[in-house]
C-alpha positions in Angstrom: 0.0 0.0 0.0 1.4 3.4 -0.9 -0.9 5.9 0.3 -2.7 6.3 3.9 -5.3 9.5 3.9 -6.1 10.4 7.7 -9.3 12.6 7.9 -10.6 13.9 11.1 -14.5 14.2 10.8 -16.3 16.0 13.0 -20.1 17.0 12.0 -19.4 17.1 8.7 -22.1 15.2 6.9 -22.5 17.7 3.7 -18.8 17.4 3.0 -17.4 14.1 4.2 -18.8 11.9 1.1 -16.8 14.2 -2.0 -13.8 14.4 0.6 -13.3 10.3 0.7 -14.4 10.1 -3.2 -11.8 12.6 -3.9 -9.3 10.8 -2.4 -9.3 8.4 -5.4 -10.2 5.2 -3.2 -12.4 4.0 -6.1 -9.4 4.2 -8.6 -6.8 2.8 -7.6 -5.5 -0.2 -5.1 -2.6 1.9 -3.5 -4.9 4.3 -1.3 -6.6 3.7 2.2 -8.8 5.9 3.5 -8.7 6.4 7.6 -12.0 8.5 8.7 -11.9 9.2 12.3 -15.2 10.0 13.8 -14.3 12.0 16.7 -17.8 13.2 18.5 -19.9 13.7 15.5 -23.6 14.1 16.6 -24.9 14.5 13.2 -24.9 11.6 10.0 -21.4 11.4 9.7 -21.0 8.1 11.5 -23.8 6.5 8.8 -22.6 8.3 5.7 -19.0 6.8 6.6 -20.0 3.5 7.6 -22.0 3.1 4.3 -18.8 4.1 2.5 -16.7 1.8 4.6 -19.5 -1.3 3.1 -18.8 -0.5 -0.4 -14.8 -0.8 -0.3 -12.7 -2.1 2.1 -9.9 0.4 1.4 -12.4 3.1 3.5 -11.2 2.2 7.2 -13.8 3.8 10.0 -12.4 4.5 13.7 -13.1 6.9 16.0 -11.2 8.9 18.5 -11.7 11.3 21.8 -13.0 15.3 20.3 -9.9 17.1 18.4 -8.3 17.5 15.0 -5.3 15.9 17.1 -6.6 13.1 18.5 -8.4 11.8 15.2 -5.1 12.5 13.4 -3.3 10.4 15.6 -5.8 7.7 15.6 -5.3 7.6 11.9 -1.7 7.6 12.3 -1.7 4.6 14.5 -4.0 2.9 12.1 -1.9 3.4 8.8 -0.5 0.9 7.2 0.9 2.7 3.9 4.5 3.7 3.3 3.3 7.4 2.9 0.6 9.6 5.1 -1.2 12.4 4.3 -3.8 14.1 5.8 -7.3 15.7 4.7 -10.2 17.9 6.2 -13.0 16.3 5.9 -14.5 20.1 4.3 -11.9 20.0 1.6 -10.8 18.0 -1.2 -7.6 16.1 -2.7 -7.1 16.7 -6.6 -6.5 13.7 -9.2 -4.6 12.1 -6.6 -4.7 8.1 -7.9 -3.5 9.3 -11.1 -0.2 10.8 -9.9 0.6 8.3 -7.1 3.1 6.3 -9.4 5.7 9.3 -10.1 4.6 11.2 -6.5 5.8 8.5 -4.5 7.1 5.2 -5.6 11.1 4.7 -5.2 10.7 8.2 -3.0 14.2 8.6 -1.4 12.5 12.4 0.5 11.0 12.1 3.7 8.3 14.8 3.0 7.2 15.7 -0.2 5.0 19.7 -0.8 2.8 19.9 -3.6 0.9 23.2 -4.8 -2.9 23.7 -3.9 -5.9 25.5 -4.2 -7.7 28.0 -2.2 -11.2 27.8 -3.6 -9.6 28.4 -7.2 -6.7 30.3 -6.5 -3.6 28.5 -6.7 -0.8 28.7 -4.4 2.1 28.0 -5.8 4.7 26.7 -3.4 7.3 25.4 -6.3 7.8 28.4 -7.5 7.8 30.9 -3.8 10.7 28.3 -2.5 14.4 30.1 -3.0 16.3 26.9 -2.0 14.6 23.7 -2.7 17.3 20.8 -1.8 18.6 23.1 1.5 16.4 22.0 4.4 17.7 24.7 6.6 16.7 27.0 4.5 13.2 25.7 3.8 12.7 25.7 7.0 13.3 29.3 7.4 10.5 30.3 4.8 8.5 27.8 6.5 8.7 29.7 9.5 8.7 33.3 7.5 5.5 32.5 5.9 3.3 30.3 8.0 0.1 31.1 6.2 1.0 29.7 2.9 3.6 26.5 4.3 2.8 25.2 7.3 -0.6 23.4 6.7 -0.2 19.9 8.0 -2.2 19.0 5.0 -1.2 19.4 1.1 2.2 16.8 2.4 3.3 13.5 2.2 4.7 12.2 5.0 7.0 8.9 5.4 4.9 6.3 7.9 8.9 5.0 9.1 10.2 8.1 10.3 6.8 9.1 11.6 6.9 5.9 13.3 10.7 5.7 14.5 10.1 8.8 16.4 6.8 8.4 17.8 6.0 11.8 16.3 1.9 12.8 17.1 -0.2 15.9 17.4 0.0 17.4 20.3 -3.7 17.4 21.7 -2.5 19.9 24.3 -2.8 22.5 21.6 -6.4 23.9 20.2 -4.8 26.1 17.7 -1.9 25.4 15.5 -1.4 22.1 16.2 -0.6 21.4 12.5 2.1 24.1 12.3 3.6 22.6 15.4 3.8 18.9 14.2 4.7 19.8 11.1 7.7 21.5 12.4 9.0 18.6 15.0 8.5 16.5 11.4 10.6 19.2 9.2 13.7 19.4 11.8 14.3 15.9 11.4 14.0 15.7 7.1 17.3 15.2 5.4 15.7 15.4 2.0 13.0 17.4 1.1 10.8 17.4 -2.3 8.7 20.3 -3.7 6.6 19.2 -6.9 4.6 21.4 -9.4 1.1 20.0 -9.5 -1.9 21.0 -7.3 -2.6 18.3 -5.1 -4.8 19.9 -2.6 -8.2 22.2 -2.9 -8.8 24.3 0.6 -12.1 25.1 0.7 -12.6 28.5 2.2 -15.6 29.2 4.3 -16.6 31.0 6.8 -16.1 28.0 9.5 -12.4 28.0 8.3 -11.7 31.5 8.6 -13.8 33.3 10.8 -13.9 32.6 14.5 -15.8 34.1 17.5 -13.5 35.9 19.8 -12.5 34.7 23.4 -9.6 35.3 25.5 -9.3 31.4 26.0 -8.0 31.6 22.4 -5.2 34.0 23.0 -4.2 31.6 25.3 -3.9 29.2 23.3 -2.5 30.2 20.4 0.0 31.5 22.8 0.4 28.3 24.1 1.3 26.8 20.1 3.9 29.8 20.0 5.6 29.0 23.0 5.8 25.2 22.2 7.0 25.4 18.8 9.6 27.6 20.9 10.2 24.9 22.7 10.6 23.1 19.7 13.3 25.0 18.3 15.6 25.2 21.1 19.3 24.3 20.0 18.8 25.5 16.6 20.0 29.2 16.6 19.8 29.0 12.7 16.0 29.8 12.8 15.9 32.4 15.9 15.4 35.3 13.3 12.9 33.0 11.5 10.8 32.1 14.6 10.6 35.9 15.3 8.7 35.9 12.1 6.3 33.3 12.6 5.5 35.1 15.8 4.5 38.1 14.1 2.5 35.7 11.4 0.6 34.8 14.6 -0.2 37.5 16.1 -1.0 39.1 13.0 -4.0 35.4 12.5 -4.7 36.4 16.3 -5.5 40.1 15.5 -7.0 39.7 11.9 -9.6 35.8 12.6 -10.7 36.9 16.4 -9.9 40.1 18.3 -11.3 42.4 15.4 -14.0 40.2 14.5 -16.6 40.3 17.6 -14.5 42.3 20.3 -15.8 45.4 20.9 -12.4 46.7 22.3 -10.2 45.7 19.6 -7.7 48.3 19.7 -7.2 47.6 24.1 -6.8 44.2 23.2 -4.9 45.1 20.4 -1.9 47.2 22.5 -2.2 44.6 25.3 -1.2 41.7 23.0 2.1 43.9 22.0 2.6 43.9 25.8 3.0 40.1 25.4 7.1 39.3 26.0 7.0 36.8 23.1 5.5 39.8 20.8 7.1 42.5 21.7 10.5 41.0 21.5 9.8 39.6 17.9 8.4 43.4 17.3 11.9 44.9 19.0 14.0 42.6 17.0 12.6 42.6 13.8 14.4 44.5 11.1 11.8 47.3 9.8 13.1 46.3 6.0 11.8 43.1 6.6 8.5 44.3 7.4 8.1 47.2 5.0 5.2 45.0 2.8 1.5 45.6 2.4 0.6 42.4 4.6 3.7 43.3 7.5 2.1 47.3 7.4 0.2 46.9 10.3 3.2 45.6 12.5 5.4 48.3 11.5 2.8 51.0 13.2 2.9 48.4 16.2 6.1 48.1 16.8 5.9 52.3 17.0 3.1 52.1 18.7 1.0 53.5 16.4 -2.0 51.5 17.4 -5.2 53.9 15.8 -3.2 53.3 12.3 -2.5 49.6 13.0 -6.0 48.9 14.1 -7.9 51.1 10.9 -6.0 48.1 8.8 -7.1 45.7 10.7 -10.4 46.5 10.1 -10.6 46.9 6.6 -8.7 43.1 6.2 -11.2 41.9 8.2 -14.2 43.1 5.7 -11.7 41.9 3.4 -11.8 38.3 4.3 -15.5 38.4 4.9 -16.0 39.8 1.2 -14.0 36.8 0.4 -16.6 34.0 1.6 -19.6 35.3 0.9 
């Protein structure tokens, strides 16, 4: 077998029954499909186990509530050489057809393909400077969180997965991917980039748009500090990490604290009170964040909150134009 596909389903009876077909199960004899149930209270569970009677390659488990859980479930489940995993809202693209030259004879331990955002591509060959320089891959990993480190759109090798007991951290509520995928990435030796979309991201406004709590600072604070963690005794990505702690912030400011919080610019200058922030803020070179997307963190790290937070704003009636 050549192919496990972990999905994590949780109430998603509308969208789970194109995810497995997309998968390619049907098509070819390479692919197993792992669905984790984990809690659904809707018609998942049926619409699975009806899919799980007409081929055997659809495996159905179920796991404790969390992306992390039901990933790890699948993980303990697989019996492929390769992993890769799937929301159970999105879609995998022509994937049977491409299985041959993706993977077989593979000498990489994690192969990146292209994908789609709705229709728009992202195009992950081409953005990578240094394609056979893991350090360095690493580094725009960590630069540009947004567009690399999704735990899905990857192939992952089952051995080393296995040989270092690597799972999810259920600990985590947000970022959980980015943090795996980074524990994975720091022990590649090889690492593969290939041209074709493999992935389709479905945009929504579940996906994108989240109510605003201060238990979700927390957390996401707790992901930064543990892919911290993570990185101690590399120095080579302490500029890098600086970065992704800006990237978060700026998810933090733009998916919760301007959406519903009617204080957003308090909560705004308390979260640049955060050590973690304002250090990355102090440290960061103001070349480096001289960009339409890094704007609002230049007026930050001046204290130039009213400015910072008017941006804010607007992306946020951005990204709602953007699912509706």
């Amino acid at each position: 077998m050549l192919l496990s596909v972990v999905i994590p389903a949780y109430n998603c009876e509308k969208t789970i029954i194109q995810a497995i077909r997309s998968t390619g199960v049907y098509l070819s004899d390479q692919i197993e499909v792992i669905v984790v149930n984990n809690g659904s209270t809707d018609k998942t569970e049926m619409l699975i186990k009806q899919e799980v009677q007409k081929n055997s390659s659809v495996i159905y488990a179920e796991s404790k509530k969390g992306a992390s859980n039901a990933r790890n479930k699948g993980i303990e489940i697989a019996s492929a050489n390769w992993i890769t995993f799937l929301d159970a809202d999105d879609c995998l693209l022509n994937l049977s057809s491409k299985l041959g030259e993706l993977l077989v004879n593979a000498e990489e331990d994690l192969i990146i393909g292209n994908y789609l955002v709705n229709k728009s591509e992202i195009d992950l060959y081409s953005m990578t400077k240094c394609k056979n320089n893991c350090i360095s891959i690493i580094k725009q990993m960590l630069e540009n969180p947004t567009k690399y480190m999704t735990v899905w759109g990857k192939f992952y090798k089952t051995t080393l997965i296995r040989k270092e007991n690597l799972r999810f951290n259920a600990k985590l509520a947000y970022s959980e991917d980015s943090e795996f995928l980074i524990r994975y990435v720091l022990l590649c030796k090889k690492i593969r980039f290939i041209k074709k979309n493999i992935y389709n991201y479905i945009l929504s406004e579940n996906s994108t748009v989240r109510k605003y709590n201060s238990q979700m600072i927390h957390e996401y604070e707790k992901a930064i500090l543990q892919v911290k963690k993570d990185l101690n005794g590399f120095p080579n990505f302490e500029k890098s990490f600086n970065f992704f702690v800006l990237m978060q912030f700026n998810l933090m400011i733009v998916h919760h604290v301007f959406v519903r919080s009617h204080n957003s610019m308090f909560e705004l200058k308390e979260l640049c009170k955060k050590d973690y922030i304002s250090n990355a803020l102090e440290v960061i070179s103001l070349k480096n964040v001289l960009t339409p997307r890094l704007l609002p963190l230049v007026f930050c790290k001046y204290h130039f909150y009213l400015c910072a937070t008017i941006i804010y704003k607007l992306r946020v009636i951005q990204n709602n134009k953007k699912i509706r």
